[in-house]
N, CA, C and O atoms as a MOPAC input file, in Angstrom:
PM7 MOZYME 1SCF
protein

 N     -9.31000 1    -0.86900 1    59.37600 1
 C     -9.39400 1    -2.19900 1    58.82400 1
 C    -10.41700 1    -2.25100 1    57.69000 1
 O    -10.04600 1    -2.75800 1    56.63200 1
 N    -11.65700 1    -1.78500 1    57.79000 1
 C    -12.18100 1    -1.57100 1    56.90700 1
 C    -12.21600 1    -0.82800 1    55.85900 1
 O    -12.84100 1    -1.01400 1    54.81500 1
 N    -11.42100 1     0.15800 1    56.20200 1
 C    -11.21000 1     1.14600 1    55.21700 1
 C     -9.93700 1     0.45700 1    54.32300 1
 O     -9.83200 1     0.98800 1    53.21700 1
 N     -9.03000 1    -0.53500 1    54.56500 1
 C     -7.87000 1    -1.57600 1    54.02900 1
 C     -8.52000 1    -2.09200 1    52.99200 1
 O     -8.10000 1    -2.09600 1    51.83500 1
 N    -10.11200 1    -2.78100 1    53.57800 1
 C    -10.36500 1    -3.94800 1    52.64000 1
 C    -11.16600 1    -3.31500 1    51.28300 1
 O    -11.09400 1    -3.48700 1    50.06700 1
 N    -11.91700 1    -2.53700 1    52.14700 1
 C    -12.56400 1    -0.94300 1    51.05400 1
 C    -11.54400 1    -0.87800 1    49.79300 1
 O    -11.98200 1    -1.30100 1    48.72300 1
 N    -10.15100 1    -0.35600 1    49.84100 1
 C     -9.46100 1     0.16000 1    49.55800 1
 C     -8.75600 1    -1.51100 1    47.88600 1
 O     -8.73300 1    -1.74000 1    46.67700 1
 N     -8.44900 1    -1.96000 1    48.99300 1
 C     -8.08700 1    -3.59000 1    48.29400 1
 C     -9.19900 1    -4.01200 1    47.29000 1
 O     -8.72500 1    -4.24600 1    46.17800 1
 N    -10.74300 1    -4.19800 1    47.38800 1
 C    -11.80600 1    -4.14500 1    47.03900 1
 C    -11.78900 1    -3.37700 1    45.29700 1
 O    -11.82700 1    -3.99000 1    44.23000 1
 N    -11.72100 1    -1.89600 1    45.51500 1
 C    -12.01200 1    -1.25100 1    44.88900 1
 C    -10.32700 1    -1.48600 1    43.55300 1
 O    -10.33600 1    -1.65000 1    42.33300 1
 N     -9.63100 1    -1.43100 1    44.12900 1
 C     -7.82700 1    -2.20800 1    43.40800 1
 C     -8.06700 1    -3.40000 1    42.62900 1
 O     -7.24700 1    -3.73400 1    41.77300 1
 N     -9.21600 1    -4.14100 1    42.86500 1
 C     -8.96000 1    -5.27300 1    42.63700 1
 C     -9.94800 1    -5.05300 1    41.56400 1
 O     -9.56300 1    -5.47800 1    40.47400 1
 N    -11.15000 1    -4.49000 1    41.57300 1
 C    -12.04100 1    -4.45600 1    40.68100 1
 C    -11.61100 1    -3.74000 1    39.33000 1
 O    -12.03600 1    -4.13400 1    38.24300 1
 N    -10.55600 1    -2.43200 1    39.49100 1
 C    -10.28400 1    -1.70000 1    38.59500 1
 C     -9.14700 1    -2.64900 1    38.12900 1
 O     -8.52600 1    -1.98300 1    37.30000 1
 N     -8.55000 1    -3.88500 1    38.24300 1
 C     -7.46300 1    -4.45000 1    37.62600 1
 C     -8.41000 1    -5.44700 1    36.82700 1
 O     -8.16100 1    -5.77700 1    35.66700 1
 N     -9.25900 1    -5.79400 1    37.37200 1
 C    -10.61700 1    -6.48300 1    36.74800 1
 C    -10.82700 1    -6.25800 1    35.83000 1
 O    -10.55200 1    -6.90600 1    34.82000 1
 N    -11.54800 1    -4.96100 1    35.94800 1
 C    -11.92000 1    -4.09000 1    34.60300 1
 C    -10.84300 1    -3.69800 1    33.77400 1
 O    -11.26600 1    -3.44200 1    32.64600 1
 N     -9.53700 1    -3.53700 1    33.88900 1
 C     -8.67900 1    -3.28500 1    32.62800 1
 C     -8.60600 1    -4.01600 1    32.02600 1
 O     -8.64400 1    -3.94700 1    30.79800 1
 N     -8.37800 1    -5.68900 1    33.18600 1
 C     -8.08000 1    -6.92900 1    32.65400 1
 C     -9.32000 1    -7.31700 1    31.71300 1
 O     -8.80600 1    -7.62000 1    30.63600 1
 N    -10.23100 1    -7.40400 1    31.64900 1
 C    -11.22600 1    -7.09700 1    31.02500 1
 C    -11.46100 1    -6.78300 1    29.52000 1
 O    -11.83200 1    -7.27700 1    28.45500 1
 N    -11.08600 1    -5.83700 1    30.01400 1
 C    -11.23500 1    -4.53300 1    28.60300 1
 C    -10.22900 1    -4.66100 1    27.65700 1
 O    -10.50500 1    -4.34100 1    26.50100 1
 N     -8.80400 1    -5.17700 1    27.99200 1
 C     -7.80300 1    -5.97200 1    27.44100 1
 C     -8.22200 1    -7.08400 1    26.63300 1
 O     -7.82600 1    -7.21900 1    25.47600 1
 N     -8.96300 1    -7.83800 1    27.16500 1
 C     -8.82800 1    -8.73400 1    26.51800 1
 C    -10.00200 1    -8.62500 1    25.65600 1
 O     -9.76600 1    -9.11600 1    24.55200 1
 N    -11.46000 1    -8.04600 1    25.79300 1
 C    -12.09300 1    -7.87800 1    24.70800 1
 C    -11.84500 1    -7.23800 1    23.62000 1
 O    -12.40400 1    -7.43800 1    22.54100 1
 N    -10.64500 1    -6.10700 1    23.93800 1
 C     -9.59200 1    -5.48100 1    22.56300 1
 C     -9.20700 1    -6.18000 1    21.55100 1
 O     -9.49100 1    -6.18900 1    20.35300 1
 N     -8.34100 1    -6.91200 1    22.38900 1
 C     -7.62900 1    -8.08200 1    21.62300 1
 C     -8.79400 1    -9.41600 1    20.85300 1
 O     -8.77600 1    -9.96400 1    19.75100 1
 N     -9.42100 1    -9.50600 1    21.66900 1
 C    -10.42900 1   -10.39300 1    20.95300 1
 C    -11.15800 1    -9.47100 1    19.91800 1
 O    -11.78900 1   -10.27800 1    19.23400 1
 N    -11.39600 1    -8.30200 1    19.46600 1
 C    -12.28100 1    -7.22300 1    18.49800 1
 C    -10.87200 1    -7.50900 1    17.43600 1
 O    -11.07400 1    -8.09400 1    16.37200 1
 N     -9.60800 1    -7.10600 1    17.76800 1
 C     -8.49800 1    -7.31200 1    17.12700 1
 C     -8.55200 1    -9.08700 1    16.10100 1
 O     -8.39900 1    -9.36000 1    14.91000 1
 N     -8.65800 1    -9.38200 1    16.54200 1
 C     -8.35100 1   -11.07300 1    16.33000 1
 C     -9.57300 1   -10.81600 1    14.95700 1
 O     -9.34300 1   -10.96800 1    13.75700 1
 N    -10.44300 1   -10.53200 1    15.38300 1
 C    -11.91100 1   -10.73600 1    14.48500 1
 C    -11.44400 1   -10.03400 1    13.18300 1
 O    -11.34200 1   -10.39800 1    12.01200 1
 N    -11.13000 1    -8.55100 1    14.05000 1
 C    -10.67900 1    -7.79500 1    12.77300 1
 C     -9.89400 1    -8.14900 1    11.79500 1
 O    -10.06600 1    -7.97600 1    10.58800 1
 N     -9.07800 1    -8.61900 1    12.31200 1
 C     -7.73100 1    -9.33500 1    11.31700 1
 C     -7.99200 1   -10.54000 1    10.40200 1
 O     -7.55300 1   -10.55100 1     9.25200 1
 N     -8.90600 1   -11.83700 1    11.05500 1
 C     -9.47600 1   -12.42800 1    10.24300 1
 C    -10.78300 1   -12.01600 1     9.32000 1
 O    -11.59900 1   -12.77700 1     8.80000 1
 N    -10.72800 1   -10.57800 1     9.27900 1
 C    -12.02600 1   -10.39000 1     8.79700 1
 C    -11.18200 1    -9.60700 1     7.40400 1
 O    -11.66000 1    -9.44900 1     6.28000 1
 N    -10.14600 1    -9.29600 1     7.76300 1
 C     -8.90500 1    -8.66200 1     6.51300 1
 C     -8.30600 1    -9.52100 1     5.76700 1
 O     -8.15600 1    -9.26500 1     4.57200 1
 N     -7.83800 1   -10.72600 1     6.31700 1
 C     -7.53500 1   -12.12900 1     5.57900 1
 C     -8.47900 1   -12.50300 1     4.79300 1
 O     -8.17900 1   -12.84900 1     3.65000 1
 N     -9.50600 1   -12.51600 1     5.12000 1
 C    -10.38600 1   -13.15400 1     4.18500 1
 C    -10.69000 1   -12.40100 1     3.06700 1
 O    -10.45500 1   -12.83400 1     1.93800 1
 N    -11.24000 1   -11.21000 1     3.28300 1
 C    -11.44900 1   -10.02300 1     2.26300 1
 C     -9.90500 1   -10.17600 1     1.26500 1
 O     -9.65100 1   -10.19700 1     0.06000 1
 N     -9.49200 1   -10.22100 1     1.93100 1
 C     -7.68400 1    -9.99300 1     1.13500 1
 C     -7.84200 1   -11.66500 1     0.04000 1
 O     -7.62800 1   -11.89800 1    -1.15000 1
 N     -8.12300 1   -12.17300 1     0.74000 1
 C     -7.95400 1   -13.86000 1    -0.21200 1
 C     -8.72700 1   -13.63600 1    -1.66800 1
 O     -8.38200 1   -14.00600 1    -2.79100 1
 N     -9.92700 1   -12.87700 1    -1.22400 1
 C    -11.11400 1   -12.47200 1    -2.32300 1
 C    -10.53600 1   -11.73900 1    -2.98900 1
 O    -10.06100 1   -12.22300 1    -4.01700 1
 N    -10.35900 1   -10.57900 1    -2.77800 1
 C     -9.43600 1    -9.62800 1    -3.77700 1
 C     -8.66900 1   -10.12600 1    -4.82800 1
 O     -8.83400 1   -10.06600 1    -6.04600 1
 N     -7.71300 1   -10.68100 1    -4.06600 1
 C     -6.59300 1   -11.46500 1    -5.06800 1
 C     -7.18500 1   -12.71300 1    -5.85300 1
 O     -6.36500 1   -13.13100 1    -6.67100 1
 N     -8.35300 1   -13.41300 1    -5.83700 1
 C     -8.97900 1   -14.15800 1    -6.41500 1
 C     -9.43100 1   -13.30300 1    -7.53700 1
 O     -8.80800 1   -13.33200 1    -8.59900 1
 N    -10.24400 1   -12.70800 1    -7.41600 1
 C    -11.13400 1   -11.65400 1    -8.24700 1
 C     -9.66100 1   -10.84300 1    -8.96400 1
 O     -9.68300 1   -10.76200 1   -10.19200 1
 N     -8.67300 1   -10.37800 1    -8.39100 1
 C     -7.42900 1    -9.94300 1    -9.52000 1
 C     -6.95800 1   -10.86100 1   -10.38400 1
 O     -6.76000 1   -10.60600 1   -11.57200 1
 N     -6.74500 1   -12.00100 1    -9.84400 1
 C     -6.17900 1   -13.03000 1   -10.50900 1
 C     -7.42200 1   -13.23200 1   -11.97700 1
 O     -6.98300 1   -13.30600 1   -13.12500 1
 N     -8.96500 1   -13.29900 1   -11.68400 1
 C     -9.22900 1   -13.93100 1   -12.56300 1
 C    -10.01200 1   -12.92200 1   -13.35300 1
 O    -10.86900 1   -13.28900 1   -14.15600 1
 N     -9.63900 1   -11.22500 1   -13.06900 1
 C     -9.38400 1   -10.09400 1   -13.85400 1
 C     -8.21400 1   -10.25700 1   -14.86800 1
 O     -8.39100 1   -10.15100 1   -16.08100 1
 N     -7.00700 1   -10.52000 1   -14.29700 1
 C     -6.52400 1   -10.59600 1   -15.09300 1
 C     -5.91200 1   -11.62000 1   -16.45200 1
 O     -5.11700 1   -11.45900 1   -17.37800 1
 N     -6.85000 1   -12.80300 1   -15.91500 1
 C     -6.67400 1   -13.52800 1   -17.08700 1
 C     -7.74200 1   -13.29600 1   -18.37900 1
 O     -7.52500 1   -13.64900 1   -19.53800 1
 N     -8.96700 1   -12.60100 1   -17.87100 1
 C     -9.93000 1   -11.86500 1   -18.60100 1
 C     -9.14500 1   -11.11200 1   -19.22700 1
 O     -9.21400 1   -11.49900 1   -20.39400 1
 N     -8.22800 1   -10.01700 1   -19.14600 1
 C     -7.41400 1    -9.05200 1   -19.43000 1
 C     -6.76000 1    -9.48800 1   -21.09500 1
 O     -6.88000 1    -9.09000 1   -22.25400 1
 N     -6.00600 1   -10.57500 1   -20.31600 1
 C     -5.29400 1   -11.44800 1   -21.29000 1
 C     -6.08800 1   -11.96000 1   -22.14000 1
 O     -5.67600 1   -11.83000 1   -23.29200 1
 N     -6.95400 1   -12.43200 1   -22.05100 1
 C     -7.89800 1   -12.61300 1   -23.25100 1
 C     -8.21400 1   -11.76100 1   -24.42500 1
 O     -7.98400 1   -11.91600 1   -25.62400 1
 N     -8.80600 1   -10.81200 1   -23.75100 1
 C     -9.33400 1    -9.19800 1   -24.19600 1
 C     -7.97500 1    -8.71200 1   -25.24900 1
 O     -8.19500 1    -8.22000 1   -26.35600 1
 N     -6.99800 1    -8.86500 1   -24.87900 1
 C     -5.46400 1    -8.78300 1   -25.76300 1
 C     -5.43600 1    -9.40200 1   -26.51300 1
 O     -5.25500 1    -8.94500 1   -27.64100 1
 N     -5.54100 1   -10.30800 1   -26.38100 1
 C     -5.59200 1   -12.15700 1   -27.14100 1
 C     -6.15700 1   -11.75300 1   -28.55400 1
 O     -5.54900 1   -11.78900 1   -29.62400 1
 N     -7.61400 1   -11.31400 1   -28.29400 1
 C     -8.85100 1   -10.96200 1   -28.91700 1
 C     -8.93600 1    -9.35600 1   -29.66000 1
 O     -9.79000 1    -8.96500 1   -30.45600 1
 N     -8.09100 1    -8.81100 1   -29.26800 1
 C     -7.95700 1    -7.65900 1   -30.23800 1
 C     -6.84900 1    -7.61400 1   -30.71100 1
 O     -6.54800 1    -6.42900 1   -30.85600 1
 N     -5.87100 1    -8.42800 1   -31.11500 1
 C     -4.77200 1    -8.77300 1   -31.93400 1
 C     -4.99900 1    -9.71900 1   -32.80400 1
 O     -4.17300 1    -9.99800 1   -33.67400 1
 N     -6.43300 1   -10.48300 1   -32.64600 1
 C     -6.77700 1   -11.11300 1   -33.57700 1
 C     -7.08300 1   -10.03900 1   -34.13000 1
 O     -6.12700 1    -9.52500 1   -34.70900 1
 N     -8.17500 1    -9.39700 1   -34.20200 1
 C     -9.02000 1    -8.31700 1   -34.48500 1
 C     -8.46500 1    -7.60600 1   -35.66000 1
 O     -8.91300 1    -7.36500 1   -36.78100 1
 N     -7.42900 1    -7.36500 1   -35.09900 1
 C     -6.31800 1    -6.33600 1   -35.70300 1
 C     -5.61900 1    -7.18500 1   -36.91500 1
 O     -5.29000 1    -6.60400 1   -37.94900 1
 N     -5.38200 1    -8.76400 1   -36.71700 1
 C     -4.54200 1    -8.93000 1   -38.06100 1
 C     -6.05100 1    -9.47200 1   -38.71400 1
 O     -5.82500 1    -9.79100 1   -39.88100 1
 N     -7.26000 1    -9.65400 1   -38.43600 1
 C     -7.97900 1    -9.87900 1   -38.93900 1
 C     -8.18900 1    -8.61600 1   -40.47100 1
 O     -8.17900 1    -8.77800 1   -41.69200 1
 N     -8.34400 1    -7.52300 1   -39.65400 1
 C     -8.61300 1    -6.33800 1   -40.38000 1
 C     -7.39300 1    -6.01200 1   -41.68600 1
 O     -7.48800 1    -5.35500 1   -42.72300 1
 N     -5.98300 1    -6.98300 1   -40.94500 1
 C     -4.98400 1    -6.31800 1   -42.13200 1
 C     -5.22000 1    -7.30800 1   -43.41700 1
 O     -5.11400 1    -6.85300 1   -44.55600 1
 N     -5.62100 1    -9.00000 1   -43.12800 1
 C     -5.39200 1    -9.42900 1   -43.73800 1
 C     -6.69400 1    -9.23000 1   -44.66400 1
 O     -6.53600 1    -9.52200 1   -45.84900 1
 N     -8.17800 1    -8.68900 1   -44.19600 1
 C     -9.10600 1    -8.33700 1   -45.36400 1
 C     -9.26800 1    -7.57600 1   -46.09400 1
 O    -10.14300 1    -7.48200 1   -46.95500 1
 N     -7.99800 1    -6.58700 1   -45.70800 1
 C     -7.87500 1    -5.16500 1   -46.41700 1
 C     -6.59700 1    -5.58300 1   -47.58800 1
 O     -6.27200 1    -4.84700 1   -48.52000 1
 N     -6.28800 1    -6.26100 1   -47.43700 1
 C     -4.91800 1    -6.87200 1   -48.46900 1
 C     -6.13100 1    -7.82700 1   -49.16100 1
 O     -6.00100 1    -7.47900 1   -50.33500 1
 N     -6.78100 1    -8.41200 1   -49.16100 1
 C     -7.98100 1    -9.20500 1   -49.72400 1
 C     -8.45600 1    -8.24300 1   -51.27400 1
 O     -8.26000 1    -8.50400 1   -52.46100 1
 N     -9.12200 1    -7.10300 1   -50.61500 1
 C     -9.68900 1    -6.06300 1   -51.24500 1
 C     -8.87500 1    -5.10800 1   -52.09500 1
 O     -9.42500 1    -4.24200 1   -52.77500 1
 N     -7.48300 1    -5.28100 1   -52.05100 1
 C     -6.85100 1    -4.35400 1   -52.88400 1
 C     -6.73700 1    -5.13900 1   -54.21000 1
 O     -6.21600 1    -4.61600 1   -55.19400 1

């Protein structure tokens, strides 16, 4: 009889502990994932407003460029 409840005891604790360990996984999981969403939101913020810098930078050396043709037609 005692050796039953021994037995039941020790069953119950190790379903404990998986149950447990399960769920602090999943909760490390959860964190993790919102911790990738967010980083991810930033990224694409910071790309987005790379690349309108980008576009500028283009913008700005095509001036550049007919700047240079039209002072060299100036000078001839």
């Amino acid at each position: 009889m005692k050796k039953t409840i021994l037995i039941s005891l020790i069953v119950v604790l190790v379903v404990a502990g998986i149950g447990y360990f399960l769920k602090q996984r999943q909760e490390e999981q959860q964190a993790a994932q919102k911790v990738y969403t967010e980083v991810k939101k930033g990224l694409l913020m910071i790309l987005e407003k790379y690349n309108k810098g980008v576009e500028k930078v283009e913008f700005l050396q095509q001036y550049e460029e007919a700047k240079h043709k039209i002072i060299k037609r100036e000078h001839k």
